[in-house]
gemmi code that builds the backbone of each chain (N, CA, C; Angstrom):
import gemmi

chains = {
    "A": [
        ("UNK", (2.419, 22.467, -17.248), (1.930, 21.524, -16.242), (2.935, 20.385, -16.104)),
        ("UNK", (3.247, 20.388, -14.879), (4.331, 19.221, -14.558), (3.251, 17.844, -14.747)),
        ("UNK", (4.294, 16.576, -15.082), (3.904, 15.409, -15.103), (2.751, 14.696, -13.761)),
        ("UNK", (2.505, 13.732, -13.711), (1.829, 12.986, -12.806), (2.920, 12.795, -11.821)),
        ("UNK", (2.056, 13.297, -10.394), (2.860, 13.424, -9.062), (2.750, 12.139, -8.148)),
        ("UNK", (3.539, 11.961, -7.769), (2.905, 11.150, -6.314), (3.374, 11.232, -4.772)),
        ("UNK", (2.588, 11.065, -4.041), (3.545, 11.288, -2.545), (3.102, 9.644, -1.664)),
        ("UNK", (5.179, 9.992, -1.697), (5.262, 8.660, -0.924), (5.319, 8.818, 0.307)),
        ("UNK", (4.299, 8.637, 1.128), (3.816, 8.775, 3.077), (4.205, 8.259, 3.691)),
        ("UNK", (5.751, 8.994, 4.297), (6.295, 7.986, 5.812), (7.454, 8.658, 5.481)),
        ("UNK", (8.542, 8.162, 6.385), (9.569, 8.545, 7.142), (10.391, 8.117, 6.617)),
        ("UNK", (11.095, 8.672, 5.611), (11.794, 7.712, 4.551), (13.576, 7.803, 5.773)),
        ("UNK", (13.661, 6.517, 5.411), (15.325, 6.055, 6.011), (16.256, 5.120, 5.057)),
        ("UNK", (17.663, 6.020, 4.679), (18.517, 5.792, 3.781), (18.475, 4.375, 4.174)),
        ("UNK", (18.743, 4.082, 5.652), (19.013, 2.555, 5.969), (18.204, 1.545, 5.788)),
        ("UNK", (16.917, 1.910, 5.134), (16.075, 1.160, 5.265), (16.027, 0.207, 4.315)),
        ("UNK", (16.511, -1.160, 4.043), (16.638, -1.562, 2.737), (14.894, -1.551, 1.822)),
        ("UNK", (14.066, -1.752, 2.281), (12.669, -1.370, 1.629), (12.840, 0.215, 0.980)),
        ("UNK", (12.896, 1.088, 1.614), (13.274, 2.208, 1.256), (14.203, 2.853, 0.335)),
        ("UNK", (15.012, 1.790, 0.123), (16.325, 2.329, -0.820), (15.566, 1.531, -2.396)),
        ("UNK", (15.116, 0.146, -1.606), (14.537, -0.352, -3.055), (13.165, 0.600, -3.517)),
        ("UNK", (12.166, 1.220, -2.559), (11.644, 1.850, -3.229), (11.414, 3.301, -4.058)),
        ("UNK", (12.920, 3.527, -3.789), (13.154, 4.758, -3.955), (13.914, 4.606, -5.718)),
        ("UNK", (13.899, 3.389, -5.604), (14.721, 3.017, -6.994), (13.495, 2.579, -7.777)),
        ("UNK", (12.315, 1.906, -7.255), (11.334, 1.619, -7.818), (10.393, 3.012, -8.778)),
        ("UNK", (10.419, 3.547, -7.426), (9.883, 5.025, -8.066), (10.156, 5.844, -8.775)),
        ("UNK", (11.439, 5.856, -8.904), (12.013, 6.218, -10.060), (12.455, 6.093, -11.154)),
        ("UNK", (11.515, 4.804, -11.677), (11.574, 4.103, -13.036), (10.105, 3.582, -12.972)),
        ("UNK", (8.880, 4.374, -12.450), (7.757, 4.490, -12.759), (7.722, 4.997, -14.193)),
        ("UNK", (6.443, 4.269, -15.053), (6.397, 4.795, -16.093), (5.779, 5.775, -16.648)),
        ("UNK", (5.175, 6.189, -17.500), (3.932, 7.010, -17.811), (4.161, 8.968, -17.200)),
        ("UNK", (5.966, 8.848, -16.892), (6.174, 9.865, -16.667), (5.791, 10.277, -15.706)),
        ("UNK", (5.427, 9.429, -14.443), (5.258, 9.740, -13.292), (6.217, 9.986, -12.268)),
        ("UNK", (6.272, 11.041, -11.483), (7.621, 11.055, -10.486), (6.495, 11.272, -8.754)),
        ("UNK", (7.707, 10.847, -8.174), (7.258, 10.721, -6.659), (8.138, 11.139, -6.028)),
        ("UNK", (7.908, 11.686, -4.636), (8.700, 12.554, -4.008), (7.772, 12.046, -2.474)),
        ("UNK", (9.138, 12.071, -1.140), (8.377, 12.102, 0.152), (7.793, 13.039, 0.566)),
        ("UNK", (6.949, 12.646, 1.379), (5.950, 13.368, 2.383), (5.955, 12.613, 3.771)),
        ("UNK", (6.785, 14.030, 4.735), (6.726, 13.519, 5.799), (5.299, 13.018, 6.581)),
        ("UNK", (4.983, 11.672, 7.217), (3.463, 12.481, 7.748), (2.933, 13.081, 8.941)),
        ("UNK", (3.725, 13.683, 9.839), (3.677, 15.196, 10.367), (3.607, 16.351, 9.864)),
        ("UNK", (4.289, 16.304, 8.295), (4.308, 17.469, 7.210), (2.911, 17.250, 6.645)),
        ("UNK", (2.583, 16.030, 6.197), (0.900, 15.957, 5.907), (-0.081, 16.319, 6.586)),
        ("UNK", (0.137, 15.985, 8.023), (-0.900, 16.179, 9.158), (-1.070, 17.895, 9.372)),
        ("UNK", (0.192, 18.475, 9.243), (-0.014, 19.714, 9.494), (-0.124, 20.366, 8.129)),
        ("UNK", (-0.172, 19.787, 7.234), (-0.344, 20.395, 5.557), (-0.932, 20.014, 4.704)),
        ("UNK", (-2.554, 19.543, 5.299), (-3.074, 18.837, 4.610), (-3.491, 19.708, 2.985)),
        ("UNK", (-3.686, 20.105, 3.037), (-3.708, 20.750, 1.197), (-2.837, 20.328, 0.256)),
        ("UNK", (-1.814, 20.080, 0.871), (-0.589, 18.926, -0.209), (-1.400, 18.184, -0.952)),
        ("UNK", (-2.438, 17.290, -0.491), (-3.081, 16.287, -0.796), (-3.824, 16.625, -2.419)),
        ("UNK", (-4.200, 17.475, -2.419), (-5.011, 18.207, -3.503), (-4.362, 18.413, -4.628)),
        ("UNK", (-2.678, 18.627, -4.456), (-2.026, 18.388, -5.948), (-1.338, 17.188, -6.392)),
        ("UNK", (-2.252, 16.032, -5.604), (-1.734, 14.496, -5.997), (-2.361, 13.820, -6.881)),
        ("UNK", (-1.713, 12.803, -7.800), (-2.234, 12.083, -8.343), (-2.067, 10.721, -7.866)),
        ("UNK", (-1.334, 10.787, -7.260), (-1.265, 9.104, -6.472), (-0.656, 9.543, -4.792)),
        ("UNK", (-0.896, 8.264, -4.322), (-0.382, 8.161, -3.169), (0.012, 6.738, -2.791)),
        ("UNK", (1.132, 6.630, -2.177), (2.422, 5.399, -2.126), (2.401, 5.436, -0.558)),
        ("UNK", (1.815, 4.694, 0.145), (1.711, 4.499, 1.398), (3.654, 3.649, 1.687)),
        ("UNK", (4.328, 4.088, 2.277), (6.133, 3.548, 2.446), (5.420, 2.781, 3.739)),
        ("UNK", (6.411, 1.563, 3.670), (6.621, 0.450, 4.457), (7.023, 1.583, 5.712)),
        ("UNK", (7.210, 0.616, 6.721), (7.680, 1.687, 8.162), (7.415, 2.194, 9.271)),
        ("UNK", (6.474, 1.065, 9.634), (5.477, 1.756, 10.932), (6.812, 1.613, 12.169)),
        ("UNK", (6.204, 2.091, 13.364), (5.615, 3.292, 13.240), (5.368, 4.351, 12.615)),
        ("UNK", (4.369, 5.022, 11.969), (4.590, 6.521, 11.519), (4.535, 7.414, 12.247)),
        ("UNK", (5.012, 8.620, 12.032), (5.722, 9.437, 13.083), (4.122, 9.962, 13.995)),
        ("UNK", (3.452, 10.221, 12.394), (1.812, 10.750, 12.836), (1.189, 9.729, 12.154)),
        ("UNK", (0.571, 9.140, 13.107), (-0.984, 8.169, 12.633), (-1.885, 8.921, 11.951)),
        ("UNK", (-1.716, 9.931, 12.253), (-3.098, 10.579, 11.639), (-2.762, 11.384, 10.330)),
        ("UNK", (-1.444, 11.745, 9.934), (-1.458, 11.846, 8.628), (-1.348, 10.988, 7.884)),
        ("UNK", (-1.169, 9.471, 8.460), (-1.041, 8.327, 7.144), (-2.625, 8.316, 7.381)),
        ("UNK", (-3.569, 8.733, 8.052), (-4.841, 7.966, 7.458), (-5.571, 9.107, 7.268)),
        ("UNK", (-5.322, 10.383, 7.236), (-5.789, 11.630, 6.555), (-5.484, 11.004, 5.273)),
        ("UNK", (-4.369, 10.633, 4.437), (-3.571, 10.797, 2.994), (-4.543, 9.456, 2.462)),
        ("UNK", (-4.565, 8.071, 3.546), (-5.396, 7.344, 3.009), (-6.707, 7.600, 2.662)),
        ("UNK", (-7.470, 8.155, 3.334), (-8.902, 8.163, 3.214), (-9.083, 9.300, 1.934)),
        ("UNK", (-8.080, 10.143, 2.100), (-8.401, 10.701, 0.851), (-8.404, 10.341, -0.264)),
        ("UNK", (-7.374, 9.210, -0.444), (-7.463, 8.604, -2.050), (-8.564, 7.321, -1.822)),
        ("UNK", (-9.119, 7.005, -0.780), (-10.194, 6.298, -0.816), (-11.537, 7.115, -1.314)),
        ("UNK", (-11.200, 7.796, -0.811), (-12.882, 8.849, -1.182), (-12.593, 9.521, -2.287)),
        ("UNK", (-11.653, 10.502, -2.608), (-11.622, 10.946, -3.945), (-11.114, 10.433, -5.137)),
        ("UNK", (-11.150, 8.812, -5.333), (-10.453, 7.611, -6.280), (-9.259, 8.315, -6.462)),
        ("UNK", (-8.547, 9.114, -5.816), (-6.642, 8.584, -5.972), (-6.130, 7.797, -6.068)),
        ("UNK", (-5.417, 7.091, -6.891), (-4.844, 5.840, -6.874), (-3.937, 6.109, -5.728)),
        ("UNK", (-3.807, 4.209, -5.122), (-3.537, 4.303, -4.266), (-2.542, 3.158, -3.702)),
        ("UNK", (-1.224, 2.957, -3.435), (-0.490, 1.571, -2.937), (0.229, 1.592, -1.826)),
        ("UNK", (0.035, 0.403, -1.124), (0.434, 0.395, 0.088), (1.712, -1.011, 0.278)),
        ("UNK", (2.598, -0.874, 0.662), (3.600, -1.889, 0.303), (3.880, -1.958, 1.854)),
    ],
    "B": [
        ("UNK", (-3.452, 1.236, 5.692), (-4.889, 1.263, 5.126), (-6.116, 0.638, 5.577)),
        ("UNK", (-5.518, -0.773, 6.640), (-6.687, -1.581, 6.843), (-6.900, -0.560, 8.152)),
        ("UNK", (-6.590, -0.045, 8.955), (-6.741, 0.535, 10.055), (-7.609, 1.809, 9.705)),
        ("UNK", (-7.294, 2.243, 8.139), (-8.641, 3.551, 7.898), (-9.411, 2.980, 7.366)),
        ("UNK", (-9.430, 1.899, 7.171), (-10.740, 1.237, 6.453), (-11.847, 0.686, 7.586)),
        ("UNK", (-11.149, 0.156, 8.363), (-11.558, -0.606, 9.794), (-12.593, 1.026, 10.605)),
        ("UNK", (-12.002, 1.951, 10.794), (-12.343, 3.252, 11.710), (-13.484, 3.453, 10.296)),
        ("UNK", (-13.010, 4.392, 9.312), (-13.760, 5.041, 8.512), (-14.978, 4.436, 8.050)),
        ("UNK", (-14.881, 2.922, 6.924), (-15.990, 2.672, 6.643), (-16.536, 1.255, 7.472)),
        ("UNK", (-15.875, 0.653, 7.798), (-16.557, -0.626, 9.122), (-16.846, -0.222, 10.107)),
        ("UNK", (-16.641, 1.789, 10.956), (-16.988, 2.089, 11.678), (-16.466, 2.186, 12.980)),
        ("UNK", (-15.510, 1.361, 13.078), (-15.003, 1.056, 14.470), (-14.141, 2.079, 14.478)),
        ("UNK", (-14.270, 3.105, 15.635), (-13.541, 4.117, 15.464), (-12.528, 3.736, 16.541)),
        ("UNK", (-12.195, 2.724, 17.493), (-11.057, 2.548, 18.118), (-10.127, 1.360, 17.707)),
        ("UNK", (-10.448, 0.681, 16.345), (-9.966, -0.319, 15.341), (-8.387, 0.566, 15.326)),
        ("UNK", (-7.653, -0.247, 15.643), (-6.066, -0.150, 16.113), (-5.048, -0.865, 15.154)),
        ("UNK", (-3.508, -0.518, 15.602), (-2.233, -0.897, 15.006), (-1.930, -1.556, 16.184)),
        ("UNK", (-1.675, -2.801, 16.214), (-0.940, -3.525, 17.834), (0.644, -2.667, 17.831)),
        ("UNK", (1.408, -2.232, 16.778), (2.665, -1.515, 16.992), (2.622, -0.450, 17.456)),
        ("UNK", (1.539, 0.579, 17.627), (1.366, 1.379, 17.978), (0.581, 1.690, 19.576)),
        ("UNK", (0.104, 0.708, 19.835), (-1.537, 0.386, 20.644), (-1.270, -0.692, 21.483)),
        ("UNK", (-0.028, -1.574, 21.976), (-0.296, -2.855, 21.951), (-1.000, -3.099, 23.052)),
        ("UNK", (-1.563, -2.862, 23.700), (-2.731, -3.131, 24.566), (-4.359, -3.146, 23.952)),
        ("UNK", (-4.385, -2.530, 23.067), (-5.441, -2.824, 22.043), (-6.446, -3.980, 22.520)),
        ("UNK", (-7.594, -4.521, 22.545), (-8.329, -5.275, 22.760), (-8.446, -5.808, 21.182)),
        ("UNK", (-8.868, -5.585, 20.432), (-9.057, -6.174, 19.013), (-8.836, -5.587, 17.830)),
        ("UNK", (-7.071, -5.071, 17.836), (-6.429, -4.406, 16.630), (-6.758, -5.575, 15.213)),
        ("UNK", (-6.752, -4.025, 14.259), (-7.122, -4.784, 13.155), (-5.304, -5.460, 12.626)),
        ("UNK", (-4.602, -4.471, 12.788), (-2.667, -5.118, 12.447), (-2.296, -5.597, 13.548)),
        ("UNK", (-1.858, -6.634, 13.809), (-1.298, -7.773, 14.984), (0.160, -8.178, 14.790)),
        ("UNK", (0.913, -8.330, 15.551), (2.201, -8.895, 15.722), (1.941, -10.469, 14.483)),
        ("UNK", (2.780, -10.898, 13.988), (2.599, -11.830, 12.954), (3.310, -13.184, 13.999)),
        ("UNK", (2.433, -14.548, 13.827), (3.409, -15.507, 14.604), (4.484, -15.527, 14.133)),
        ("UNK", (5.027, -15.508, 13.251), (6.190, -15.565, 12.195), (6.496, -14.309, 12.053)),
        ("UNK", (7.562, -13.400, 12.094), (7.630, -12.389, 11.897), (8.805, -12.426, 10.446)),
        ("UNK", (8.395, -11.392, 10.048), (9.220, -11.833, 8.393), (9.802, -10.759, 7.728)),
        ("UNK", (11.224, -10.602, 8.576), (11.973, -9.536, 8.494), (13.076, -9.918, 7.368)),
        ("UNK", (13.209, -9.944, 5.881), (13.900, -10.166, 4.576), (13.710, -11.535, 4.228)),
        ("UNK", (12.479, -12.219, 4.556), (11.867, -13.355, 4.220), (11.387, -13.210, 2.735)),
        ("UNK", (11.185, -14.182, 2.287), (10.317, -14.614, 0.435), (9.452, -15.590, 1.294)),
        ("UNK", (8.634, -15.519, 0.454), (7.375, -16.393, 0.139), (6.959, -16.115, -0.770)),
        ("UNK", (6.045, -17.489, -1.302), (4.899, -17.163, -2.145), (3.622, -16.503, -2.232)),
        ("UNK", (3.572, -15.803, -2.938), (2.237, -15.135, -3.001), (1.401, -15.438, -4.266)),
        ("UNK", (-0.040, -15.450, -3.636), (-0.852, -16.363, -5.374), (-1.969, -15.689, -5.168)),
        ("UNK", (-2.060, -14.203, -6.363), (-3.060, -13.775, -6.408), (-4.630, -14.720, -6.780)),
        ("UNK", (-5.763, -14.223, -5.922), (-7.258, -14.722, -5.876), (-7.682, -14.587, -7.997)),
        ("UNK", (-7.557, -15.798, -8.454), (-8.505, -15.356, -9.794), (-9.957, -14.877, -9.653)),
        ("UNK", (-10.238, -13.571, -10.720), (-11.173, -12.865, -11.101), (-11.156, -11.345, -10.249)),
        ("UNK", (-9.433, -11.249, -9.539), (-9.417, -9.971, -8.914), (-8.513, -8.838, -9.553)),
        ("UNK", (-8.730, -8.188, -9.249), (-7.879, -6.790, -10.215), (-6.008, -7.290, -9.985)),
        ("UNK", (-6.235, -7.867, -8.814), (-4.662, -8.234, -8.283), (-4.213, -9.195, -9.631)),
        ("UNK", (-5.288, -10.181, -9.630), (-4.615, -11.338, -10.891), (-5.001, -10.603, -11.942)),
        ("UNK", (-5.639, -10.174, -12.384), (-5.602, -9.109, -13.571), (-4.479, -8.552, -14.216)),
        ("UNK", (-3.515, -8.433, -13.308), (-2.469, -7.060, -12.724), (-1.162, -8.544, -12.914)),
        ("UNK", (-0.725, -9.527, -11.796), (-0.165, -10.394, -11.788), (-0.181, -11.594, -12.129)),
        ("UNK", (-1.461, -11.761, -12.612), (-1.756, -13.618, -13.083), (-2.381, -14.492, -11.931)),
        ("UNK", (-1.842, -15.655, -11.585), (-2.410, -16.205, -11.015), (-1.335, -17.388, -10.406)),
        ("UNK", (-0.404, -16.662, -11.186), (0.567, -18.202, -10.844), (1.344, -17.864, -9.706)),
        ("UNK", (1.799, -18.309, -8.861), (3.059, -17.947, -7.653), (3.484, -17.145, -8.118)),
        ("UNK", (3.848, -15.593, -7.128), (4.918, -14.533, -7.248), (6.001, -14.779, -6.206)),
        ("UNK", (6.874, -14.413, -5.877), (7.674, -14.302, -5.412), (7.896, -13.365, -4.216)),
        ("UNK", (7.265, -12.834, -2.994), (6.990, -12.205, -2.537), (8.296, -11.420, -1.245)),
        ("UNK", (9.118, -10.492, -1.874), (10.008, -10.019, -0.225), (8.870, -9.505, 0.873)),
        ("UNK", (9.631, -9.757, 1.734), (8.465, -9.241, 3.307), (9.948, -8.371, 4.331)),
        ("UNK", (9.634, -7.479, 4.649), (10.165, -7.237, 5.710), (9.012, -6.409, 6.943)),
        ("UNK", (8.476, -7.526, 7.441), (7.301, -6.923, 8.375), (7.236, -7.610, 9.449)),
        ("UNK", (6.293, -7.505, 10.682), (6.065, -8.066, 11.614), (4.808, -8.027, 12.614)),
        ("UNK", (3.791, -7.326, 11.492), (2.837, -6.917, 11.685), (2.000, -7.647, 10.496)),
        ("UNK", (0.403, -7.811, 10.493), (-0.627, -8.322, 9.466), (-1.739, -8.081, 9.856)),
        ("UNK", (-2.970, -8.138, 8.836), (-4.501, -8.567, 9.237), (-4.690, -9.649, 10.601)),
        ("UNK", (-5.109, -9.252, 11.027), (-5.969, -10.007, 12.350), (-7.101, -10.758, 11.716)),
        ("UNK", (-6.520, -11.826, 12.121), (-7.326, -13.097, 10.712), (-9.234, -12.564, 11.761)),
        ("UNK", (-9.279, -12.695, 12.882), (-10.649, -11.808, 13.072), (-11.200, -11.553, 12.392)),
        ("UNK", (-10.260, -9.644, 11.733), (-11.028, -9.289, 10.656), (-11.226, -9.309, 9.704)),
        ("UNK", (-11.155, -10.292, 9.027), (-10.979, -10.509, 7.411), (-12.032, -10.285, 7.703)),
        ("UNK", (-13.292, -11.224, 7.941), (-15.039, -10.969, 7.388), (-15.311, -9.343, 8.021)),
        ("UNK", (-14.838, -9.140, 8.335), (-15.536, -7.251, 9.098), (-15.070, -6.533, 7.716)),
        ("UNK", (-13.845, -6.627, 7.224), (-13.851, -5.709, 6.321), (-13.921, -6.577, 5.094)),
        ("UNK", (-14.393, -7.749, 4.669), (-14.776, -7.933, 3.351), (-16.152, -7.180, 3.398)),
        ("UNK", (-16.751, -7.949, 4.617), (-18.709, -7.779, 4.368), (-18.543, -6.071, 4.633)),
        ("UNK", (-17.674, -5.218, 4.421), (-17.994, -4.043, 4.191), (-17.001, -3.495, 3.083)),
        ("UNK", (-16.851, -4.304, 2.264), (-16.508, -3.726, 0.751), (-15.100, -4.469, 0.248)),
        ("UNK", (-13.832, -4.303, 1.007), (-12.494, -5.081, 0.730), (-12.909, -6.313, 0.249)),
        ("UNK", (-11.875, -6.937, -0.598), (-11.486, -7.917, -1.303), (-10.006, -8.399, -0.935)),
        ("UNK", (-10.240, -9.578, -0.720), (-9.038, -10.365, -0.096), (-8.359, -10.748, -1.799)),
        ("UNK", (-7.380, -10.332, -2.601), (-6.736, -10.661, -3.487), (-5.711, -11.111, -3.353)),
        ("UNK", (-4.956, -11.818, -2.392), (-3.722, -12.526, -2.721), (-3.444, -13.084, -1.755)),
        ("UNK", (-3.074, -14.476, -1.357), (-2.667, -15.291, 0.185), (-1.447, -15.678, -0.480)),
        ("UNK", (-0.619, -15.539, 0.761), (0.534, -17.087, 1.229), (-0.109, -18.321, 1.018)),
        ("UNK", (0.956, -19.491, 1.062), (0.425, -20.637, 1.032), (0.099, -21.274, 2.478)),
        ("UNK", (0.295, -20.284, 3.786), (-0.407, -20.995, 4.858), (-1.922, -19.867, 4.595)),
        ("UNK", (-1.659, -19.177, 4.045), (-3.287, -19.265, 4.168), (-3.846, -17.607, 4.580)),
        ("UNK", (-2.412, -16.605, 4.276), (-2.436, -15.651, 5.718), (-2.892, -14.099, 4.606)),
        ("UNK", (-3.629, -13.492, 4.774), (-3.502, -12.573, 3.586), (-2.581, -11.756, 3.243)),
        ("UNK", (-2.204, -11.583, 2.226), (-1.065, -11.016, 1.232), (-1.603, -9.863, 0.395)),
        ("UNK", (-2.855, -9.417, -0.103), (-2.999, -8.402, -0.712), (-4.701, -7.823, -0.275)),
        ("UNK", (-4.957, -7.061, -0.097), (-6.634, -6.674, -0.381), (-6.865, -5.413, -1.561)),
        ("UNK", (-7.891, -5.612, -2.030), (-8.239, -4.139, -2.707), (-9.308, -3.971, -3.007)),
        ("UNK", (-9.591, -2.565, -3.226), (-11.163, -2.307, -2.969), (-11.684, -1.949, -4.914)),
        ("UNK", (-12.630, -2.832, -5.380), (-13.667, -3.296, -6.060), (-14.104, -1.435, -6.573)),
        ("UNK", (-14.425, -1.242, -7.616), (-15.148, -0.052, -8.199), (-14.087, 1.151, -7.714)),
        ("UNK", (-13.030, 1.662, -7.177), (-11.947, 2.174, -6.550), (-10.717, 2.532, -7.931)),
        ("UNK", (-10.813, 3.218, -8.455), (-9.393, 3.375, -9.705), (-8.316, 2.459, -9.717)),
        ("UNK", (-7.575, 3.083, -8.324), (-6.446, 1.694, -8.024), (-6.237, 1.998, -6.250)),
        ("UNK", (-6.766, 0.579, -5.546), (-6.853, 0.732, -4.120), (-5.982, -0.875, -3.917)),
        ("UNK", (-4.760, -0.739, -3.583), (-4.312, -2.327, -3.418), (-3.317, -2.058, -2.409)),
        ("UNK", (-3.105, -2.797, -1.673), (-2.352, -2.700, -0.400), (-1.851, -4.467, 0.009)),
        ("UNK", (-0.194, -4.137, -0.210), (0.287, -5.534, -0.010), (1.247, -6.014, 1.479)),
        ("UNK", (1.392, -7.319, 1.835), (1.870, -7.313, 2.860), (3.340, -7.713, 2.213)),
        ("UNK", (3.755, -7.891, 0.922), (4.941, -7.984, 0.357), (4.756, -6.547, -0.402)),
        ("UNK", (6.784, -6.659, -0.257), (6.779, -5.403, -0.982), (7.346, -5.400, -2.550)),
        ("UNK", (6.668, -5.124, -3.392), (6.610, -5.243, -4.619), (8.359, -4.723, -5.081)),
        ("UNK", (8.606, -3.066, -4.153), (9.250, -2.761, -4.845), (10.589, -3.379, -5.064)),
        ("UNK", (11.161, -4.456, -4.089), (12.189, -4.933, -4.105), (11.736, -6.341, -4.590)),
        ("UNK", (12.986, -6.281, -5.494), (12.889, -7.510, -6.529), (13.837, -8.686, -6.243)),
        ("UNK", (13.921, -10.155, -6.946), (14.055, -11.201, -6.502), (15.672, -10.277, -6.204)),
        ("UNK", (16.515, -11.615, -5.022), (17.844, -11.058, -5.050), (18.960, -11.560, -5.907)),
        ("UNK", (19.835, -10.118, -6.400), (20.610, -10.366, -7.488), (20.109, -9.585, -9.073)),
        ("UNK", (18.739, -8.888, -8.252), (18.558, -9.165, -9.799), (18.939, -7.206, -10.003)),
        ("UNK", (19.397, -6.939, -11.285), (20.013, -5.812, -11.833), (18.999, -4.449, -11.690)),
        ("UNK", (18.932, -3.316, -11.378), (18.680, -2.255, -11.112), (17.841, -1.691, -12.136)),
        ("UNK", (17.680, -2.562, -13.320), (17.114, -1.909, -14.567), (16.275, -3.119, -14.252)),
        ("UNK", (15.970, -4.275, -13.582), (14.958, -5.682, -14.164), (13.678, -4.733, -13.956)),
        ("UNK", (13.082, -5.217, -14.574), (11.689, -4.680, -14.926), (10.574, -4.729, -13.518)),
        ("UNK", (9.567, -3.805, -14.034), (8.822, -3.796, -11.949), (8.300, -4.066, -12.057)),
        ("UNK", (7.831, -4.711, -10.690), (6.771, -5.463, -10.543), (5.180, -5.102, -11.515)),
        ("UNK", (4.377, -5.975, -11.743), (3.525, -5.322, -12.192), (2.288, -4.566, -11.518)),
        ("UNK", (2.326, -4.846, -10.252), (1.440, -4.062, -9.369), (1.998, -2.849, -9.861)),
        ("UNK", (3.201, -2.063, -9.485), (3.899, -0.536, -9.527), (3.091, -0.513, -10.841)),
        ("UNK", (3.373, -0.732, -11.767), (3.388, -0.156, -13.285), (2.006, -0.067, -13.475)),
        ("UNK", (0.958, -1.050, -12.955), (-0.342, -0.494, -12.884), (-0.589, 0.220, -12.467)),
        ("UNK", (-0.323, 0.709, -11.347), (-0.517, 2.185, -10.081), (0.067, 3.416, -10.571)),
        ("UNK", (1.429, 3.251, -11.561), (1.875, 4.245, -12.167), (0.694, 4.325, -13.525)),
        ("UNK", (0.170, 3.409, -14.219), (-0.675, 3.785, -15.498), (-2.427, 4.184, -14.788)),
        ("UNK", (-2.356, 4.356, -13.414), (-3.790, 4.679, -12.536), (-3.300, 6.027, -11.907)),
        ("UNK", (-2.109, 6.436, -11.993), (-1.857, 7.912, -11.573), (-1.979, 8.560, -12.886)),
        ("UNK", (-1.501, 7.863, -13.909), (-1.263, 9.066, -15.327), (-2.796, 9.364, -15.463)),
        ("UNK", (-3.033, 7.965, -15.851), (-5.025, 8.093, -16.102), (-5.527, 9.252, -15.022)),
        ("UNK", (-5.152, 9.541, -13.728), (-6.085, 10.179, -13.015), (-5.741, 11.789, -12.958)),
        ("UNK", (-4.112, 11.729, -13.239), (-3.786, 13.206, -13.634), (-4.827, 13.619, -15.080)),
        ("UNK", (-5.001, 12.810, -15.992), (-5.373, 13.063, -17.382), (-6.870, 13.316, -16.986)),
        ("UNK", (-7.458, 12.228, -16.574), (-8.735, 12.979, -16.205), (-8.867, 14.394, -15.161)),
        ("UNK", (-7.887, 14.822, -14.333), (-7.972, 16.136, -14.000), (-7.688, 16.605, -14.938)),
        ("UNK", (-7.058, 16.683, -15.915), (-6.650, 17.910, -16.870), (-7.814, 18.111, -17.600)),
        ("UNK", (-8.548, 17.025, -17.957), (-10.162, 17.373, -18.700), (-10.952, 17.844, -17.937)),
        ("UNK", (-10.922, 17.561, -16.570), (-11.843, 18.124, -15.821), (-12.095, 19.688, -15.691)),
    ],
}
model = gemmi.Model(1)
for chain_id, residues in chains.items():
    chain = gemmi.Chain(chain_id)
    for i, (resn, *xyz) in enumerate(residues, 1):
        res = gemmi.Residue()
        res.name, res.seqid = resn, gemmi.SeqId(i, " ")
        for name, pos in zip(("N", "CA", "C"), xyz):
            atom = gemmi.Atom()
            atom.name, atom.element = name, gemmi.Element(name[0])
            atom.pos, atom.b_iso = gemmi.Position(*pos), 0.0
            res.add_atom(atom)
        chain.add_residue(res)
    model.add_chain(chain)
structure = gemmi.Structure()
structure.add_model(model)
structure.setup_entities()
């Protein structure tokens, strides 16, 4: 069993200075947690992703590409206590 | 988050993003008078909330790169339906909410992950992250018992 997952939701951009810092953030999470993006058009059309998460990292960045997969990914860690951060 | 909180549990199912919507009649995220694109401010988590729990209580240091916020409107729509206002600026504007009985539900208008400037690639993270990372391990661990 791999470690504690998380998906970070949005449109990640090298240029983005939020993005570069959180990409450095996330990867000196502790407790052996790793995080990886999720497009959210890739969410919207894949929602079952959701089911092998243990967290979810809402990324700075609006617009999102799909509204409706950032608030599919939200409501799910609202309703099924996923931890949950939104920066 | 405030926009699925606003639709899902306050109900309003046409509760909007003005960046997305801007014709919107009463978006819950609004253009900010101030827009605060690699701005600091202070941020001073609410004592007796999971936020000061998490950060204390004393001034943080807050990067912003946004231009969007709560629609001071709705603060009372989504407290009196469960949110918790945990952290303001010093004009007054909200900076963090999170939801009460929730594992870990916190959503900031600063971004934690970038740290003061200058500071080295190893300085230690914020403590919001490191809580959210010790609320993912906890929640993987309770799936594994489950």
């Amino acid at each position: 069993m791999t470690g504690p997952q998380v998906a970070v939701v949005g449109e990640r951009n090298p240029g983005h200075r939020s993005h570069v810092a959180l990409d450095r953030a996330a990867a000196r999470l502790p407790e052996g947690v790793t995080a990886s993006w999720v497009a959210t058009d890739v969410l919207a059309a894949n929602p079952d992703r959701l089911a092998r998460l243990d967290g979810v990292w809402m990324a700075p960045g609006s617009p999102y590409r799909s509204l409706d997969g950032a608030l599919l990914a939200i409501r799910y860690a609202r309703e099924r206590g996923v931890p949950l951060v939104g920066t | 988050m405030l926009v699925e909180y606003a639709r899902n549990v306050v109900g309003d199912a046409a509760a909007a993003h003005a960046e997305l919507d801007p014709d919107a009649q009463d978006a819950v995220v609004v253009p900010l008078v101030c827009s605060l694109f690699g701005e600091r401010r202070e941020v001073r988590a609410v004592p007796g909330t999971r936020a000061a729990a998490i950060c204390g209580s004393d001034p943080m240091d807050g990067f912003h790169f946004c231009g969007y916020g709560l629609a001071g409107g709705w603060v009372s729509r989504l407290v009196a339906a469960g949110l918790v206002v945990s952290g303001y600026a010093e004009d007054g504007s909200v900076e963090i909410v999170e939801l009460p009985g929730h594992p870990f539900y916190m959503a900031s208008l600063f971004q934690p992950q970038v740290g003061p400037d200058g500071a080295p690639d190893d300085a230690p993270l914020h403590p919001l992250l490191t809580s959210f990372a010790e609320a993912v391990a906890g929640h993987r661990a309770g799936r594994a018992r489950a």
